[in-house]
N, C-alpha and C positions, 0 to 999 in steps of 0.2 A: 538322293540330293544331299543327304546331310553328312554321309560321305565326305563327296566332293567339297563341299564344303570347307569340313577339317582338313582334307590332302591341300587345299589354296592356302590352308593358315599354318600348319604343320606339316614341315621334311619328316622330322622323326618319327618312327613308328608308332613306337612305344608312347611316346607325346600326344601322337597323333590320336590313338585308341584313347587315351586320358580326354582329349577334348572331345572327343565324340562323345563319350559317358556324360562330360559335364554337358555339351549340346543338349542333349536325348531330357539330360534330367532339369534345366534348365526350360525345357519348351512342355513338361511334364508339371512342372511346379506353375508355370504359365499360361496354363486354358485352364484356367475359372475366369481369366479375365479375358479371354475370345468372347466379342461380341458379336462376333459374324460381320461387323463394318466392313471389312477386309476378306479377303476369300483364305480359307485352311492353310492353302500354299504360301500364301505372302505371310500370314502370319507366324507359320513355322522356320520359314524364309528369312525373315527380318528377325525373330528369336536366336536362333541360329548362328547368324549375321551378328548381334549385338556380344552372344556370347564367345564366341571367335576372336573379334575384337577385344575384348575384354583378356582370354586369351594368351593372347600378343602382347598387349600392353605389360601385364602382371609378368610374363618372362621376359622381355624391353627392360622391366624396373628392375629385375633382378640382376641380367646382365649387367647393366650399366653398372650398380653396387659392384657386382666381384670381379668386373676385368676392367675396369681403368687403367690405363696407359698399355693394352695390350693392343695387337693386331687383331681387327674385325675378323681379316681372313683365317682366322686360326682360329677363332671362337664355332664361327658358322662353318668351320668343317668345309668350306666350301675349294678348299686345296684337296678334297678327297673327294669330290664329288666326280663322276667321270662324265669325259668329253661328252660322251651318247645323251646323259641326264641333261643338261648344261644347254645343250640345242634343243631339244626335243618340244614340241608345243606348248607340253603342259608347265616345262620348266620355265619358257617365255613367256606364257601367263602370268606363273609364280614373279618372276621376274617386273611385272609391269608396277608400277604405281596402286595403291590401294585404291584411289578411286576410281579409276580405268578399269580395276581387275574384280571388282564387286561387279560392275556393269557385265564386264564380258562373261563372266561365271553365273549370270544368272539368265543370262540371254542363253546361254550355249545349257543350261537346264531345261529350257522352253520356257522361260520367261515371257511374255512381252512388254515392249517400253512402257504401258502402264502401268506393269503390275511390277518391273522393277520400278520406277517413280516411285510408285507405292510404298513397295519395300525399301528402298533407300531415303523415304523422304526429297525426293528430286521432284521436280515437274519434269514432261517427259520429255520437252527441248533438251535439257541438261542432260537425260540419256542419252540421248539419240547423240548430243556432242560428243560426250566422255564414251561411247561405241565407239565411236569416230575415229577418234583422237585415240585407242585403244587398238584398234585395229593397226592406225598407222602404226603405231608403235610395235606392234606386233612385227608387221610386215621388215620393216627397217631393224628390228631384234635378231628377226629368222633371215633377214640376206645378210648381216654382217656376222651369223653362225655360219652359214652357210660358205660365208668366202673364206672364212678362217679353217673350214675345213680341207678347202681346195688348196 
């Protein structure tokens, strides 16, 4: 799980190895305060989750400092990225909306909509939406990959 995780919030390997250590040690520093309220999984879940974000943000800030007035698409490498990667499911995960793509990454864990609710602070109507509204997006991501490839 905590993997997957890091590969949702990090392309780069090497990045990606970096968050998983800070995951790992973030959710290590974070059970003396496991009260059991929550079941081991959501609370490793939701640790995980915050540190990920966390993340994102700190490298979000950095970029924004050193490439002003540059093209996005040259920053994120994503003119290198190849066509296979670019279609492929877990790329159109990558691809969704952060709040669409917590949902769908925790369902496709074995989550269920209460225990992401749980872990995302949602009631479980709002997962069950953002599934929804995730899925479509998904669906309408993979046929217009789909038709570009034909």
């Amino acid at each position: 799980m905590l993997s997957r995780v890091a590969m949702s919030y990090e392309a780069d390997a090497a990045l990606r190895e970096d968050l998983l250590q800070e995951i790992v040690f973030s959710i290590w520093k974070a059970l003396p305060s496991f009260r059991g309220q929550a079941s081991l999984k959501t609370f490793v879940a939701r640790v995980a989750h915050n540190r990920a974000v966390d993340h994102v943000m700190h490298r979000q800030r950095i970029l924004d400092r050193h490439t002003s007035g540059e093209d996005p698409a040259e920053i994120s490498g994503a003119g290198d990225r190849s066509l296979h990667q670019q279609f492929d499911l877990a790329g159109a995960i990558r691809r969704l909306p952060l709040t669409y793509r917590q949902c769908v990454e925790l369902m496709l864990e074995g989550f269920s909509h209460a225990e992401i609710g749980e872990t995302l602070a949602l009631e479980e109507n709002a997962v069950a939406q953002r599934l929804r509204r995730g899925r479509q997006r998904l669906k309408a991501m993979l046929a217009k990959d789909d038709a570009h490839e034909h």
